[in-house]
C-alpha positions as CSV (number, residue, x, y, z in Angstrom):
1,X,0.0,0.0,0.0
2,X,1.8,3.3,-0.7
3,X,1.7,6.0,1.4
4,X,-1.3,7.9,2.3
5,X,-1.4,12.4,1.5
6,X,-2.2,14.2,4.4
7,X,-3.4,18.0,4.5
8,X,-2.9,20.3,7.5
9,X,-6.2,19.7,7.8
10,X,-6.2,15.7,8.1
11,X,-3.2,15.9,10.1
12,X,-4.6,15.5,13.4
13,X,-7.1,12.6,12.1
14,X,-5.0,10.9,10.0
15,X,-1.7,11.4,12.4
16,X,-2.5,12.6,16.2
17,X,-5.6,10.2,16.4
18,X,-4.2,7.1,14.6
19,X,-4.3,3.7,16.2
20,X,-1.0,2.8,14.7
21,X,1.9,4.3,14.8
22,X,2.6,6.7,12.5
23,X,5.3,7.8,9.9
24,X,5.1,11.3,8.5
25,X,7.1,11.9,5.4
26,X,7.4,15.5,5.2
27,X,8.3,16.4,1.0
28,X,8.2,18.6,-1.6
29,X,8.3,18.4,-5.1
30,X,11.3,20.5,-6.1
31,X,13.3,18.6,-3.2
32,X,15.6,15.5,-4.9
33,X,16.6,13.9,-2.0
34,X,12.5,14.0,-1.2
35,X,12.5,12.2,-4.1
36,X,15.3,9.6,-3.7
37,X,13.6,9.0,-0.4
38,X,10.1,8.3,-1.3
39,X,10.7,4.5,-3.2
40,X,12.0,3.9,0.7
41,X,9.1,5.4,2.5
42,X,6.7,3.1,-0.1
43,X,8.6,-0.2,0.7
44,X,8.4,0.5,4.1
45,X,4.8,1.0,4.0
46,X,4.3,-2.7,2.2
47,X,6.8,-4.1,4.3
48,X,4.8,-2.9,8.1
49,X,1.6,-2.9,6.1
50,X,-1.1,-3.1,9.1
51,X,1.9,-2.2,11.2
52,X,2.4,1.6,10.6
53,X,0.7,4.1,9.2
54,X,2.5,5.7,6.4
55,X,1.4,9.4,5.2
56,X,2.7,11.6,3.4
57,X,2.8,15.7,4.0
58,X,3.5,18.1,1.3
59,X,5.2,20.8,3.3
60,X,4.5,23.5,0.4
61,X,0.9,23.0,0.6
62,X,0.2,22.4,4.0
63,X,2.8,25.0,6.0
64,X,1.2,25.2,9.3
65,X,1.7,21.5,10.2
66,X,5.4,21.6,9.1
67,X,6.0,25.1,11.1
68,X,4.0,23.5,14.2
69,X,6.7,20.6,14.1
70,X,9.7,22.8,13.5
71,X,10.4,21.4,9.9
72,X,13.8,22.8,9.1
73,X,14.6,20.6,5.7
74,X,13.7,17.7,4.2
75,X,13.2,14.9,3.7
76,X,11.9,14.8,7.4
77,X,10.4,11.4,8.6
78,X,9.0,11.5,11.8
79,X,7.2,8.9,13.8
80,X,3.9,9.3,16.2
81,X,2.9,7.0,18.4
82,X,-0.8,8.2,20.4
83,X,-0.6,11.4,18.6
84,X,2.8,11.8,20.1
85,X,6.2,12.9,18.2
86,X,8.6,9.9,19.2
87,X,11.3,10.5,16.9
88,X,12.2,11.3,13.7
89,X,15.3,10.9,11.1
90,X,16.3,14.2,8.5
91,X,17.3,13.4,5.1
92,X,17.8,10.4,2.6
93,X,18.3,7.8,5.1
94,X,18.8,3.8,3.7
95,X,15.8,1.6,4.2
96,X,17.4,-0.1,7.1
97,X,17.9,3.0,9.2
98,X,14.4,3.4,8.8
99,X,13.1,0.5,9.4
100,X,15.3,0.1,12.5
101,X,14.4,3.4,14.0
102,X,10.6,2.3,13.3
103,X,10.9,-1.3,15.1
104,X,11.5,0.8,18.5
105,X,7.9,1.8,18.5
106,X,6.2,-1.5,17.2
């Protein structure tokens, strides 16, 4: 299943009130490591299918979420767990850094 778009105003359905854990991809379009990063993000999302959540956030469409959360640059992932930041990992990471980070909160 490949990762779900989220708006600033789904965020706190679709993120904060989640059963799962969550991980928030924070993009944009113009950004290329966004873009080396997403194949990773959509793996991860088959691989913890029922697992995780996986979303998506378009920080140059939805600014207020990414300001509320301190986005500096992306590729930001970060991880919510009952609507709670637990962590999160900036830029291109591997898929094994990822997926290790997101074990921790399984």
């Amino acid at each position: 299943m490949a990762a779900v778009q989220v708006t600033d105003s789904s965020f706190k359905q679709d993120v904060l009130e989640s059963e799962l854990p969550v991980l928030v991809d924070f993009w944009a379009p113009w950004c290329g490591p966004c873009r080396m990063v997403a194949p990773v993000v959509d793996e991860i999302s088959e691989q913890y299918d029922g697992q995780v959540k996986v979303v998506k956030l378009n920080t140059d469409e939805n600014p207020s979420v990414a300001s509320q959360y301190g986005i500096r640059s992306i590729p930001t992932l970060m991880i919510f767990k009952g609507g709670q930041r637990v962590d999160m990992v900036v830029g291109a990471v591997p898929k094994t850094t990822l997926a290790n980070t997101l074990e921790k909160y399984l």
